[in-house]
KEBAZA-746474 format. One line per field, with one value per residue (C-alpha): x, y, z. Coordinates in steps of 0.25 Angstrom, whole numbers, plus 5000, padded with zeros to 4 digits. Layout:
! KEBAZA-746474
east: c(X, ...);
north: c(Y, ...);
up: c(Z, ...);
! end
This chain:
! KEBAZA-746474
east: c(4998, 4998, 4996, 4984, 4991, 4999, 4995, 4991, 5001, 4994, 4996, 4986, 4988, 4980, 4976, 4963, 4949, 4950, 4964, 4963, 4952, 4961, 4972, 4963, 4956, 4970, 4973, 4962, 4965, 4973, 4978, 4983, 4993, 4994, 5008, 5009, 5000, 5001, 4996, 5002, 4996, 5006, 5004, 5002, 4990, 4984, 4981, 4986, 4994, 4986, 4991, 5005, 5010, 5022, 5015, 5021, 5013, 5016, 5012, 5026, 5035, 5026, 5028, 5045, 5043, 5042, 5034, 5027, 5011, 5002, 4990, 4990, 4976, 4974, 4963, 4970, 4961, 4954, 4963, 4974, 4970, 4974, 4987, 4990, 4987, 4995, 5006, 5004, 5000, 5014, 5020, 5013, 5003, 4988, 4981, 4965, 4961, 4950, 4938, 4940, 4949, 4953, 4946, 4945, 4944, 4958, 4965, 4957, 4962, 4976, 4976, 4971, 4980, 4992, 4984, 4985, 4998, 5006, 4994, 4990, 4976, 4967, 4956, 4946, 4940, 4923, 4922, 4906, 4906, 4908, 4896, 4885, 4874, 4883, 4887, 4873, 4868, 4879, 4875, 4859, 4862, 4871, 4861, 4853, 4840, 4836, 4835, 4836, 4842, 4831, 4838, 4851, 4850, 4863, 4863, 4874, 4872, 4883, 4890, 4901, 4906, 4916, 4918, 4923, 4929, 4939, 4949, 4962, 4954, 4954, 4938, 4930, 4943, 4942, 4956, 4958, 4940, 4936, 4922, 4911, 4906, 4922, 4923, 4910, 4901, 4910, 4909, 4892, 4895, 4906, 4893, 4883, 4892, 4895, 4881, 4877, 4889, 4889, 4882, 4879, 4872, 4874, 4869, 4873, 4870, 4881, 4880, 4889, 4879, 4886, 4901, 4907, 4920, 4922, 4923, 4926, 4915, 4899, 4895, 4880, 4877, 4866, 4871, 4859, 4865, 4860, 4867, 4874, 4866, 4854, 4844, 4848, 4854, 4856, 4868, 4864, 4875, 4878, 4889, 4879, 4872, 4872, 4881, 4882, 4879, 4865, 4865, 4872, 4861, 4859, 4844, 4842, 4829, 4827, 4819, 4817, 4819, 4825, 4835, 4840, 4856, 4856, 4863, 4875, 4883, 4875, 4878, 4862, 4851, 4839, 4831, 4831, 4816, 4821, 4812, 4814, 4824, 4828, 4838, 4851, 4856, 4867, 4880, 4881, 4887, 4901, 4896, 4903, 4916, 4914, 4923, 4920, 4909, 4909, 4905, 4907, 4907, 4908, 4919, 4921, 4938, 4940, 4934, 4943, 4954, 4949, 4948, 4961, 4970, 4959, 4962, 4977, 4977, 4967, 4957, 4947, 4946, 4945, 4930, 4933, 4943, 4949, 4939, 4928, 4936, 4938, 4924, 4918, 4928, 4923, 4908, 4912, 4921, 4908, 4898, 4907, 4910, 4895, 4897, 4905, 4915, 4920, 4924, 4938, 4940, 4936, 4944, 4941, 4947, 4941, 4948, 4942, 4938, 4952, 4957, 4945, 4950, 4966, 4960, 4954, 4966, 4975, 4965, 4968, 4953);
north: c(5006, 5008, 5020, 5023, 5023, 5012, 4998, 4986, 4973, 4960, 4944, 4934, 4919, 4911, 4913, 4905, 4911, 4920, 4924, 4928, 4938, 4945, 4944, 4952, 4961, 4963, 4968, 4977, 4985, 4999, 5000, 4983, 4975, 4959, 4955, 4941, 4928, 4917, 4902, 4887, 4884, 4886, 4900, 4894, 4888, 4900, 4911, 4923, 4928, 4939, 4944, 4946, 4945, 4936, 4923, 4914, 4899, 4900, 4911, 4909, 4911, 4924, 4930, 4928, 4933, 4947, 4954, 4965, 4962, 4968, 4959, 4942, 4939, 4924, 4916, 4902, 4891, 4893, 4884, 4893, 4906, 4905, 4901, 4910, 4923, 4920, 4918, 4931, 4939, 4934, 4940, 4952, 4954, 4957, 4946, 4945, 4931, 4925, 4919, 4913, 4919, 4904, 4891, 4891, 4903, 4899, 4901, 4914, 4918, 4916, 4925, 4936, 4934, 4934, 4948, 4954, 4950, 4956, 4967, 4964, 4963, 4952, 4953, 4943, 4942, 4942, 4949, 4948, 4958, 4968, 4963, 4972, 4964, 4962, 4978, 4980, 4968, 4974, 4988, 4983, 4974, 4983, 4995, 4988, 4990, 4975, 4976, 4962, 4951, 4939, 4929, 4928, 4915, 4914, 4903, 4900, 4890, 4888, 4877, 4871, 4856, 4848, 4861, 4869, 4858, 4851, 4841, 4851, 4863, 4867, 4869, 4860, 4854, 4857, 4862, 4872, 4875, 4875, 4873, 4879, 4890, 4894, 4892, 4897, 4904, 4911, 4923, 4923, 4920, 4932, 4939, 4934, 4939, 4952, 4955, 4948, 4944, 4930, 4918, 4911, 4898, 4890, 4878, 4871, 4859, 4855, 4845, 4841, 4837, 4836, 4841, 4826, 4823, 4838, 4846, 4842, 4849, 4853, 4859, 4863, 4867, 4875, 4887, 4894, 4903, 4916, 4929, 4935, 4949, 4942, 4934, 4921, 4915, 4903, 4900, 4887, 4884, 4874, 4871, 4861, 4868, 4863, 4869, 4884, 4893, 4895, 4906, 4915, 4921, 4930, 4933, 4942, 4942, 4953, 4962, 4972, 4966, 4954, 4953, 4944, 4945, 4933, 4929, 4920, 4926, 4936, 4945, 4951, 4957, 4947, 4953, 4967, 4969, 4980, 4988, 5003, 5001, 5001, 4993, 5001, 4996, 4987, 4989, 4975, 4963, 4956, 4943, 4932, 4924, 4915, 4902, 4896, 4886, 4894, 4908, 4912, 4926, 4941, 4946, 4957, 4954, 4968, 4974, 4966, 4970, 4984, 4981, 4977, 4988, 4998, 4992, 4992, 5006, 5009, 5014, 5003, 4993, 4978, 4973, 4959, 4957, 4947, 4945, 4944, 4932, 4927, 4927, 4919, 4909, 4907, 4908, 4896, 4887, 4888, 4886, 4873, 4869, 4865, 4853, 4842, 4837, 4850, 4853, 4849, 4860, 4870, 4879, 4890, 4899, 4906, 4921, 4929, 4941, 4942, 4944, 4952, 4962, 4960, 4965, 4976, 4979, 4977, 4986, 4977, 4975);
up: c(5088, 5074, 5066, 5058, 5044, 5049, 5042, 5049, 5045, 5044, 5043, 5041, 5045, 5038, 5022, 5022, 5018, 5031, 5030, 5016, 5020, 5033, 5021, 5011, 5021, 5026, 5013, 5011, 5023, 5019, 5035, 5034, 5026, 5025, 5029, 5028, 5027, 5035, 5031, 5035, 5020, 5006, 5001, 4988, 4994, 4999, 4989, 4994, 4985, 4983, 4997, 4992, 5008, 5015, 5018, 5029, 5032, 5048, 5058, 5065, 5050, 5048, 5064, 5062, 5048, 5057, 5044, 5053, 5055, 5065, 5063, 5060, 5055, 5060, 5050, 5053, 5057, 5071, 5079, 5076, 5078, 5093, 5092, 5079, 5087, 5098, 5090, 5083, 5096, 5102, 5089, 5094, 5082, 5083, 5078, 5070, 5073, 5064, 5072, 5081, 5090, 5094, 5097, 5110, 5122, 5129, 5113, 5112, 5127, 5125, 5111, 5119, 5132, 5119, 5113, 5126, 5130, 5118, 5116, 5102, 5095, 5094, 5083, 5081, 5069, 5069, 5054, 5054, 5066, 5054, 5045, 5045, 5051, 5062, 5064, 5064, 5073, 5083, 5083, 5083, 5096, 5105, 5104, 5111, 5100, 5100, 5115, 5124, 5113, 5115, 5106, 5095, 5085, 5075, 5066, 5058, 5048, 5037, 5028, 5032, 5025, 5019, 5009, 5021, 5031, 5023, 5026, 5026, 5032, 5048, 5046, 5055, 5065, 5079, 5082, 5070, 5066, 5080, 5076, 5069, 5079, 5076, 5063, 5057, 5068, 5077, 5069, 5073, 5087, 5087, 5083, 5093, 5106, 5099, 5099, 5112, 5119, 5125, 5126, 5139, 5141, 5129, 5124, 5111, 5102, 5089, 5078, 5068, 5059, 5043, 5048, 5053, 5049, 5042, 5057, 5071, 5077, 5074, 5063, 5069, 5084, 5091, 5102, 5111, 5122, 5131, 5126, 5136, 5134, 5135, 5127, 5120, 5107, 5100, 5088, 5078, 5068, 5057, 5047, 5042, 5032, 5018, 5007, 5010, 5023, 5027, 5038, 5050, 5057, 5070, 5074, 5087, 5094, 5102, 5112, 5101, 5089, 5079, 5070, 5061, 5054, 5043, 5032, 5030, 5038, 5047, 5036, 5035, 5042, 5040, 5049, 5059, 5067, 5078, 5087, 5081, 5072, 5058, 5054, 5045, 5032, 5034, 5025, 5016, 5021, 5017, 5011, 5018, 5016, 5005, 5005, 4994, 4999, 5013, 5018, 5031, 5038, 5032, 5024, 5037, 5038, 5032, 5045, 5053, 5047, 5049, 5063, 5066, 5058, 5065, 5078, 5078, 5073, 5086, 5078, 5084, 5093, 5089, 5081, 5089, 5101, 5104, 5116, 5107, 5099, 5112, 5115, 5104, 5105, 5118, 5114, 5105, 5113, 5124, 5114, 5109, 5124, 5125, 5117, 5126, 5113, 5113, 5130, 5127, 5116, 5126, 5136, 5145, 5152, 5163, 5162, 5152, 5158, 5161, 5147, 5146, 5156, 5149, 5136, 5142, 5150, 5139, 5128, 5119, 5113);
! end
């Protein structure tokens, strides 16, 4: 337990784009303090000497270096963030891994067995939960106002080339990336289970239609599925559009009425028809992540942060458990399991609803 005056002690592994944000929002936070930061790359190399921290270039050097920390931020490359956690988990530290949890549903398992074991916390980071659109859609949803959901449609259509996947850059392998529904989209399949829980019956259809020779695997696919809750839904994505991003959409069709949250990053209301209702005015929007070239999701890391010192100080519960994480990698991994060449990347495990029942024995969500 930590006391409310007390402040939370944290490190970040990993000083790109992402990590520098946790870095900053880190800083920002009156109840947190940044520690140290961790990168295999030359500090020189990195530009964070605006952080003015101990910096180490190995997970392992910075857990011997037994500098106290309460929480390691993990924005490494996808393929690692597994393997990170479990280390730091065993060091019995909470951990906030970037999306995704892991790559694949056996690596998201074994980091919440570790959580449980050594009863730490496990935050995944979902950031646009906190956009206003989304707070919105959520509440509009689980009221039940809309009445029987007909049909979801998110479209995800973005810019993604040789700009972005370049030849000494983890983007677009399959070991470290993982895939563009990791990478780029998971974030709006986070979305579409908080809001209707999972997806059954799915049928899917990938191209790699401008990306050969820059990714191992597609850049454009089509996903239509059942919801869980009723009605049905469909996910089309492409890193194919020309030069910037186009869209990330979420349309919703329903007994009594439509809706529409556009935008490039699901960031506005487009369009709100609903039996009996007036829509409120939403607070502004965080623009999205600008990396030069590329944009991706809502500037929200200042609400995870929150979060977590909220959490540990038992003031709140967790915005995105571990479960949750878990979740959507699994949604991936069975969305990707549909295409034959990639069978031999998948792996199940058949318990879950026992780690379910640990985590609730436990109380660790």
């Amino acid at each position: 337990m930590y006391a409310l005056n007390q402040k939370i002690k944290f490190a970040v592994v990993g000083c790109g784009h992402i990590g520098k944000r946790h870095a900053e929002m880190i800083l920002r936070n009156p109840e947190a303090e940044l520690v140290a930061l961790i990168d295999i790359k030359d500090c020189s190399s990195l530009k964070i000497d605006q952080f003015n921290v101990p910096f180490f270039q190995s997970l392992e050097e910075f857990l011997s270096s037994e500098i106290p920390v309460d929480v390691i931020n993990i924005a490494t490359p996808n393929g690692y963030h597994a393997s990170q956690a479990l280390k730091c988990l065993e060091a019995r530290k909470n951990v906030v891994i970037e999306k995704p949890l892991a790559l694949t549903k056996l690596d998201a398992e074994k980091v919440i067995y570790k959580a449980l074991q050594v009863n730490k916390q496990v935050f995944a980071v979902m950031q646009n939960r906190y956009s206003p659109p989304s707070v919105w859609i959520k509440e509009v949803v689980d009221s039940g106002i809309l009445g029987n959901i007909y049909m979801v449609q998110l479209n995800c259509y973005w810019n993604r080339d040789n700009r972005y996947y370049t030849k000494d850059s983890w983007h677009g392998t399959k070991d470290l990336d993982g895939g563009t529904l990791f990478t780029q989209f998971s974030h709006f399949i986070d979305i579409m289970y908080w809001l209707f829980g999972d997806l059954k019956n799915t049928q899917t259809k990938f191209a790699d239609f401008n990306h050969k020779g820059l990714t191992d695997f597609e850049d454009s696919g089509f996903i239509s599925f059942d919801l869980e809750r009723g009605g049905m839904g469909c996910i089309n994505y492409s890193t194919s559009v020309w030069n910037e991003n186009l869209e990330s959409s979420m349309t919703i069709i329903a007994e009594n009425g439509s809706v529409k949250i556009g935008g490039q990053y699901m960031d506005k209301v487009e369009y709100c028809q609903i039996k009996d209702y007036t829509m409120p005015q939403l607070a502004p929007t965080n623009p999205g992540n600008d990396y030069g070239a590329y944009k991706g999701s809502a500037q929200n890391h200042h609400y995870v942060i929150e979060n977590v010192v909220d959490t540990l100080k038992d003031k709140c519960s967790i915005t995105t458990n571990a479960l949750e994480g878990l979740k959507v990698v699994e949604i991936i991994e069975r969305i990707y399991a549909t295409n034959p060449s990639n069978k031999k990347h998948i792996k199940e495990l058949s318990n879950h609803s026992e780690i379910e029942r640990l985590a609730v024995t436990a109380k660790m969500f």
